[in-house]
C-alpha angles and dihedrals in degrees: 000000000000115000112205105210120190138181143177117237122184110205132171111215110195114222097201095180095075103006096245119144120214127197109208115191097210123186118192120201119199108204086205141018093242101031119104095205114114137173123203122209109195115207094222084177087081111106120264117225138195147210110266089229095063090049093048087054084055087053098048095046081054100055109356106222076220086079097049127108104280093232087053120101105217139152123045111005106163122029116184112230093238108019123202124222107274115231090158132043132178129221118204128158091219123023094231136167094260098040088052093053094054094056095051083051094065099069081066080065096055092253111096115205104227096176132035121200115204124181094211118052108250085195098058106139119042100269105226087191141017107221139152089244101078119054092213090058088040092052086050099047086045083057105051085037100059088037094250114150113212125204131180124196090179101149097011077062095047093045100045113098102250084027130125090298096053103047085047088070094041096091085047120096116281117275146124112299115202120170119252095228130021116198139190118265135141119248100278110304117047099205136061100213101195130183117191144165091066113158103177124062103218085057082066089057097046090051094054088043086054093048103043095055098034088051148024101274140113124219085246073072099060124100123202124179122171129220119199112209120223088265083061086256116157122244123193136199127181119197135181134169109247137171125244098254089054099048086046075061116045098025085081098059092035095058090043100042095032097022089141090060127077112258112190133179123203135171116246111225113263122246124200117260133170119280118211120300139047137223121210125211107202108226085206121023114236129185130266097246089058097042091055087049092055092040082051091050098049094052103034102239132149092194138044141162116245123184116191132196117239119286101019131129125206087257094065108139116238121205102168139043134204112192135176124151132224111023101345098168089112099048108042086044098132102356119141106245137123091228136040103207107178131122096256143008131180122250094248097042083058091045094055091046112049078047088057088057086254107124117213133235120194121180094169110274100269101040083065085060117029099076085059081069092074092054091050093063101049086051083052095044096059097045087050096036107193100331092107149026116250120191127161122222122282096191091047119115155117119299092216124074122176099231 
């Protein structure tokens, strides 16, 4: 008489060759109970994870924190101690309360959220204390309690060409979009961090292990170039670009574990790239009154605040339009445009430029922002693949309603 026996057995297989983690569900039946033949059936439908740093490194390919304001705080803000592989992120466009709280409730759900992205930094000004009487503290203590990383792109997104700007003008008519400032930044990473004099070829392999997991780059990024000596002996040297906050990482286990080679630090030359801010220069004119109905459109609102200089009509043609999200006061101050599209604007600021024959378009600050959020995922989705969930927030949203 033939005994099935089954069992259940929960194992955890490491792909090193891209860091990712896989949970496999495997059952193994035993057609006797003497009998040594099994047969393993693996569960693939269990959800795939992967080391925060990697994902940190997608981030970064995709906007460089190189290319942020300088006065912005972007890039990795909160890094659990011991961080879990990530199978689930959240977007959200503010770390709220409430958005908080529905990441820590998906765990409920059998998902745990391990990193949350969040398109405004919810660590801005230096925190001299982390206490329960202030939200913002509380939301980052319930973080680094429940083991959830938190990272933030904000200005390195509205700069970057096909970034929150740019897909703000996206639901607007067809035309010709040019920054409104370009400044001066180096590709992506402002330092060569070199490390020469190296004689033995498995050193050359230490150095690049030490700087892809101390810093955000890949071992594509690598460089190697090769010296003979005179007696025919082998030199080697190993180079990769590299951002400041990184080298003030991994010098310090470069000079203590490599302190007989030559370590060396340069700038890169800087290249011009596109500050925050677009202009768009309408192919065909169209009138006000159409332009709020498509911004309207684009960002699914039912109310907006439109300021117009003297004199016009809502079929005044526009032929130009300024746009930057969030607070853009700052940067469409004196700029040429018809229109002024940007979240939020002071009263004064409307008040100059509807003086100045430039009519203003305010949608509140974050619902400028948060669609881009969409896009976003689908940009993550095909880096990652299918190694993790992406969902973006469903409690999200503006503070400010027109009622």
């Amino acid at each position: 008489m033939i005994r099935i026996f089954s069992w259940l057995h929960h194992t955890k297989i490491f792909l090193k060759n891209k860091n990712l983690i896989l949970n496999r569900y495997t059952t193994t039946v035993r057609t006797s109970a003497s009998s040594n033949y099994r047969r393993t059936f693996v569960d693939h439908t269990a959800p795939l994870a992967m080391d925060l740093q990697e994902i940190v490194k997608t981030m970064e390919s995709l906007a460089p924190t190189s290319i942020a304001e300088e006065w912005d705080n972007v890039g990795l803000l909160v890094e659990p101690s011991n961080p879990s592989p990530i199978s689930h992120i959240l977007l959200t466009n503010d770390l709220t309360e409430s958005v908080m709280k529905e990441a820590l409730n998906q765990e409920e759900n059998g998902c745990k959220v391990g990193l949350i992205v969040s398109y405004h930094p919810p660590i801005f000004k230096p925190l001299k204390r982390l206490t329960q009487s202030s939200p913002k503290e509380k939301i980052i203590i319930q973080a680094i309690e429940s083991g959830v990383a938190i990272y933030s792109p904000h200005t390195a997104h509205d700069v970057l060409w096909g970034g929150v700007n740019d897909w703000m003008l996206s639901g607007i008519s067809k035309g010709i979009i040019t920054p409104l400032a370009v400044k001066q930044v180096t590709s992506l990473k402002s330092l060569c961090l070199s490390v020469g004099g190296i004689t033995d070829q498995e050193d050359c392999k230490k150095v690049t292990n030490v700087l892809c997991e101390s810093t955000n780059t890949t071992q594509k990024e690598v460089t190697f170039s090769t010296e003979e000596t005179a007696d025919m002996f082998k030199i080697f040297t190993v180079k990769c670009g590299i951002d400041d906050r990184s080298l003030r990482g991994v010098l310090p286990k470069l000079t203590e574990q490599f302190s007989n080679y030559k370590i060396t630090v340069s700038q890169l030359d800087k290249i011009p790239k596109p500050g925050a801010g677009r202009l768009l220069t309408l192919a065909h004119p169209i009138n006000l009154n159409t332009l709020v109905l498509q911004v309207k459109r684009h960002l699914g609102l039912q109310h907006l605040r439109l300021a117009k200089p003297d004199g016009w009509s809502d079929d005044k043609l526009i032929s130009s339009v300024a746009v930057c999200v969030g607070s853009g006061a700052s940067v469409l101050r004196g700029v040429k445009a018809n229109v002024y599209l940007t979240g939020e604007m002071s009263h004064h600021d409307v008040l100059d430029a509807t003086a100045r024959g430039t009519a203003c378009i305010l949608c509140e600050h974050s619902n400028t922002e948060r669609g881009f959020l969409h896009v976003f995922k689908k940009l993550l989705e095909g880096k990652l693949s299918s190694t993790v969930k992406l969902s973006v927030s469903q409690t999200d949203k503006d503070p400010l309603c027109i009622v």
